[in-house]
C-alpha positions, 0 to 999 in steps of 0.5 A, a space after each residue: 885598494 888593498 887586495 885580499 889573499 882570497 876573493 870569489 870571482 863571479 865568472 861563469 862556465 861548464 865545470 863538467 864539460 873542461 871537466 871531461 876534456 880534461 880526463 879525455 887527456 889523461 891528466 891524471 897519468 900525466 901528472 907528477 907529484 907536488 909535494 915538499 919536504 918533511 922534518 923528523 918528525 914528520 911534518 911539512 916544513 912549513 908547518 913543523 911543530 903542527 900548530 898551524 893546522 892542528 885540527 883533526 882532520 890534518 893528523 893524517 898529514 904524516 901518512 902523505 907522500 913527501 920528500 926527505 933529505 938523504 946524502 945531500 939530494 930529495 928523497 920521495 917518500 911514498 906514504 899511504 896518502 896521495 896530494 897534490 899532483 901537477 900539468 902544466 898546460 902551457 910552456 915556454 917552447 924555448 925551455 922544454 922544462 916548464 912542460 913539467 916543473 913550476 919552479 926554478 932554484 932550490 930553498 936551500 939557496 935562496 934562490 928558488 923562484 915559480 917559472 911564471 915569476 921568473 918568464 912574464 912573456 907569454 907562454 904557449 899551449 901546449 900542442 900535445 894536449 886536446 883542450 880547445 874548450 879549456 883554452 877557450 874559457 881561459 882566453 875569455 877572462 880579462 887578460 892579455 895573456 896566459 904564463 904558466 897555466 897549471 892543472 892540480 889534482 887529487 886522486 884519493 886518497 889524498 890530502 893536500 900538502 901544507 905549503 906555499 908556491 911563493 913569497 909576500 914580496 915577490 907576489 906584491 910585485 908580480 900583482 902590481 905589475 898587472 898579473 893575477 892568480 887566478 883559480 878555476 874549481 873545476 871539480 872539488 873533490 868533496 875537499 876544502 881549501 884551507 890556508 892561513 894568511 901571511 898578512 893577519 895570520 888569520 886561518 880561513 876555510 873555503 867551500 870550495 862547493 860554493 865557488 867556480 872561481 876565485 883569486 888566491 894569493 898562494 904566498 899564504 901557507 895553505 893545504 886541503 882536507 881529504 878528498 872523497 873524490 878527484 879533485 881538479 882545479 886550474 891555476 891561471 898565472 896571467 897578464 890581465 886587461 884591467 885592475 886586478 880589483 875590478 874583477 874580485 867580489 870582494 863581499 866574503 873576501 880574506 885579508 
């Protein structure tokens, strides 16, 4: 069966009391910037003319903490706006960078690959952290194991960056190869998901109010409206128990 770059996952938990663990943490001070570069004219480079998402609420784009290119090296540049911010909760013990980054490469060479596509062993939980009813809830969903387990994070004001994480081959192969992309709403900011598939070019929108859990195929550009409040969601990369079809409802999914 084909599977969908977005479908609901009917999977039960307290949104409040991970919620609460979480900010016991300090997740919010301990989180760095997940953002990407702009062009000249000030927009993300994966949408540079602002026709992909060109609706109103996304004129404040411009306004949002981003990277330029200065000499060679990434400049952050801070704007008026927060996005998106990182923790990753779990890591490999043997390579002390997966604690704070996601990724490997740069796209100026072409070889810039996620950690959890690189390193498909297991990953560990990180020991600094105080999260056994998060770690809990994670391990009852149908999987093998964890890899890269990823807090993202809003604080207003702020707007979510249009990006991707990666790309339609390289997640084809991950997903068949019996891992999934799963996402926990742990608080959804007031905010909606918006993306657009790589598949149709269909562009979608999810109430994320309406959902606990979903999959996302994260190879699709995708990007939030302006959060009212923070907004804290987990990214689950994992080895599942079953085909990854059995666990998706797939009554409102997206192609």
């Amino acid at each position: 069966m084909k599977l969908p770059v977005w479908a609901n996952i009917n999977f039960d938990f307290d949104q409040q009391k991970i919620k609460e663990e979480l900010l016991n943490n300090n997740i919010f001070d301990k989180g760095v910037v997940a953002t990407t570069d702009y062009n000249n004219e000030g927009r993300s480079r994966w949408d540079p003319n602002g026709d992909i998402f060109p609706e109103e609420i996304f004129k404040k784009n411009k306004l949002i903490h981003h990277y330029k290119q200065k000499n060679g090296e990434r400049e952050l540049v801070k704007g008026q706006y927060n996005t998106f911010q990182m923790l990753n909760l779990t890591y490999l013990p043997e390579k002390e960078i997966t604690k704070q980054q996601s990724w490997e490469g740069s796209l100026e060479k072409k070889d810039k690959r996620p950690l959890w596509i690189k390193y498909r062993q297991p990953w560990s939980w990180r020991e600094d952290l105080n999260i056994p009813y998060t770690k809990k809830i994670i391990e009852s969903l149908p999987i093998e194991y964890v890899l890269t387990v990823r807090c993202i994070l809003q604080e207003p004001p702020s707007i979510g960056v249009v990006h991707k994480d990666n790309g339609p081959i390289t997640n084809k192969d991950f997903f068949d190869s019996g891992f999934c992309s799963l996402t926990l709403n742990i608080a959804d900011g007031g905010a909606n998901l918006w993306a657009q598939s790589y598949k149709t070019e269909k562009k979608f929108k999810i109430d994320e109010s309406k959902y606990k859990a979903w999959h996302f195929d994260d190879a699709c550009l995708h990007c939030t409206s302006e959060v009212k409040s923070r907004r804290i969601q987990l990214r689950i990369f994992a080895k599942l128990n079953k085909p990854y079809t059995e666990i998706l409802d797939l009554k409102n999914a997206e192609y």
